[in-house]
N, C-alpha and C positions, 0 to 999 in steps of 0.2 A: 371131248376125249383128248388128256394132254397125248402128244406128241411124242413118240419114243426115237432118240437120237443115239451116234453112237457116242461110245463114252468120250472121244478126245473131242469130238463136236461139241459135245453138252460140256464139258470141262469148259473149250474155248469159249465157249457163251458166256460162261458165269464172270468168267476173266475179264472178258472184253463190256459185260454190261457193268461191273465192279470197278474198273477203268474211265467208262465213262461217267461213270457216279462220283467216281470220286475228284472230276474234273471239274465236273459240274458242281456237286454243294461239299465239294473237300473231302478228304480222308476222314477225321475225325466226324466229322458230321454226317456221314453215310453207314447208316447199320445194315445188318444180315437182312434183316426182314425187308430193307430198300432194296437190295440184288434179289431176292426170290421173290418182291413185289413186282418187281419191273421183268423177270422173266414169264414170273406165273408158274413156281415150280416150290413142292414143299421143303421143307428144313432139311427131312431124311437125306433127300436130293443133295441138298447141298454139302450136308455132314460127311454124305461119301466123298463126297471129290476133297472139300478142302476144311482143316480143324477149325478155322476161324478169321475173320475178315483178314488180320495180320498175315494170315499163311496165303490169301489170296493174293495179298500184298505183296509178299514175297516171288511167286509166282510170277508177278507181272514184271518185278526189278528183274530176277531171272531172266524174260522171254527177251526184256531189252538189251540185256549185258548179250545174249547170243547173239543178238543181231551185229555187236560187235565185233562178236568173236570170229564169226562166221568171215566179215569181214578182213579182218587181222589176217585171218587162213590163207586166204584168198591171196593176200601180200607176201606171205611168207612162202607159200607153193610155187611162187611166180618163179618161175626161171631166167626170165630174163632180168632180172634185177640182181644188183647185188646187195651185199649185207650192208652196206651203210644205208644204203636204198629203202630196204626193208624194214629195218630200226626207223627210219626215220619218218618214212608211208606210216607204220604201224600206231607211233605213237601220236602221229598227225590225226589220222583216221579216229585213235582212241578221244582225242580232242574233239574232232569235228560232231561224234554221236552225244560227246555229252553236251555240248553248245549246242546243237539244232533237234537232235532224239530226244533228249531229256530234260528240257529246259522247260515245257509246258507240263511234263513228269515230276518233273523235282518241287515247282509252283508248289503242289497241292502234298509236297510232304516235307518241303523245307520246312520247316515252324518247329519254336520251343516244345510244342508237343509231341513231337514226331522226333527226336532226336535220333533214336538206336533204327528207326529205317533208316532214314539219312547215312551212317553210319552203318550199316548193314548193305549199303547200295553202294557204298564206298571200299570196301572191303572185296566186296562180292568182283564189284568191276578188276580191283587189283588181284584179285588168288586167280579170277579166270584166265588171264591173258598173261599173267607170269610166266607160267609154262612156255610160251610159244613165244614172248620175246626172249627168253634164255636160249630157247632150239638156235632161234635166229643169232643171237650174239655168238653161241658155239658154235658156228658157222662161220661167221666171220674172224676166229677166232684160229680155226682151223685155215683158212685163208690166210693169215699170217696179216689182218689190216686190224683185228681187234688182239691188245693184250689184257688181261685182269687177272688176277688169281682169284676171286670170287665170284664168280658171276648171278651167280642165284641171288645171294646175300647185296649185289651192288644193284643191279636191277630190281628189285625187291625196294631198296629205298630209292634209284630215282624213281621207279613208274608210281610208289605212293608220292612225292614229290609233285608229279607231273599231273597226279590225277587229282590231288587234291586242288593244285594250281588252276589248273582247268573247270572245278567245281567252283571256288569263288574267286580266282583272280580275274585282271583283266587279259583280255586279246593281245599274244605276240604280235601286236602291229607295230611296237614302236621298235629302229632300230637297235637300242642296247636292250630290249628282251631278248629282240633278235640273234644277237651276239652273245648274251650270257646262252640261250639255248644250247647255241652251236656248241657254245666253250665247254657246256654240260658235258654236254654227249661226248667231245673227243674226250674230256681229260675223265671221265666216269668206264670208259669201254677202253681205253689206253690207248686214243688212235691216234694217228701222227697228227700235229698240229694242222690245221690248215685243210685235213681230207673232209671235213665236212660240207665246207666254203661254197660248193656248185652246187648246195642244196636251197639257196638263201632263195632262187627265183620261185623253187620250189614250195618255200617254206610262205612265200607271200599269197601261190594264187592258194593255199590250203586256207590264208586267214585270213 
């Protein structure tokens, strides 16, 4: 007699065994009838939760980008910090989940065939976290240590900048990455030359 679970249970199952299928013999090479094989659960089952392996897909790029977000939150709530603090936690932190969360994630959907995931996880990551690094710069902003007259529209193109750098570039370990960073952020948020400076030790154990 199968098993009756409740829905976000039996949701996360189908997620988490479509995750690991697709680690294992790849996204493309993993069909619907491989996730209701390895549950033991009919089609019907699966047709309600999710339209098609892609939307499962989708699903799991989602569940990762929250884990960021969640995180990002976390930085931005802190009270003891301040706004250069928090921009700079923030977009550290946004690096560190795509270097170590998603890097055995991205394996099995980086490829010529998978482009518009790729590209769909890239996207996904920057509309989420847009919101909450703006909160954060108009903070700082209202503090009187960030100026810009755009702020959506400037942060919008560095965190695409940042994210995509972080998706194929290499590691800020060398010092003039290190330095063009810095020089991003002040002259991109209008801060006084120099105020980012005492984040450099910072910025090492992050990388």
């Amino acid at each position: 007699m199968r098993s009756v679970k409740p829905p976000e249970e039996r949701k996360q199952e189908i997620m988490d065994t479509a995750e690991r299928l697709f680690f294992t013999n790849g996204y493309t090479k993993t069909a619907i009838t491989d996730i209701i094989d390895e549950i033991g659960m009919s089609k019907g089952i699966f047709y309600y939760y999710f339209k098609s392996k892609e939307d499962v897909m989708n699903a799991i790029i989602a569940n990762v980008i929250d884990k960021d977000l969640e995180t990002a939150r976390k930085i931005a709530n802190d009270t003891t910090l301040n706004a250069h603090e928090k921009v700079f936690r923030i977009l550290s932190s946004h690096r560190e989940k795509i270097t170590e969360n998603y890097h055995c994630f991205m394996v099995q959907i980086h490829t010529a065939e998978n482009p518009e995931i790729l590209l769909r996880t890239i996207r996904l990551a920057i509309s989420s976290l847009l919101p909450l690094l703006v909160e954060t710069v108009e903070q700082g902003i209202c503090e009187g240590v960030f100026s810009l007259e755009y702020p959506y529209e400037t942060l919008e193109f560095l965190l695409s900048a940042h994210t995509f750098q972080s998706f194929f570039g290499e590691p800020l370990k060398t010092e003039p990455k290190t330095e063009a960073f810095i020089r991003m952020l002040e002259n991109s948020l209008g801060a006084d030359k120099g105020s980012f400076d005492y984040l450099r030790e910072m910025m090492n154990n992050f990388n």
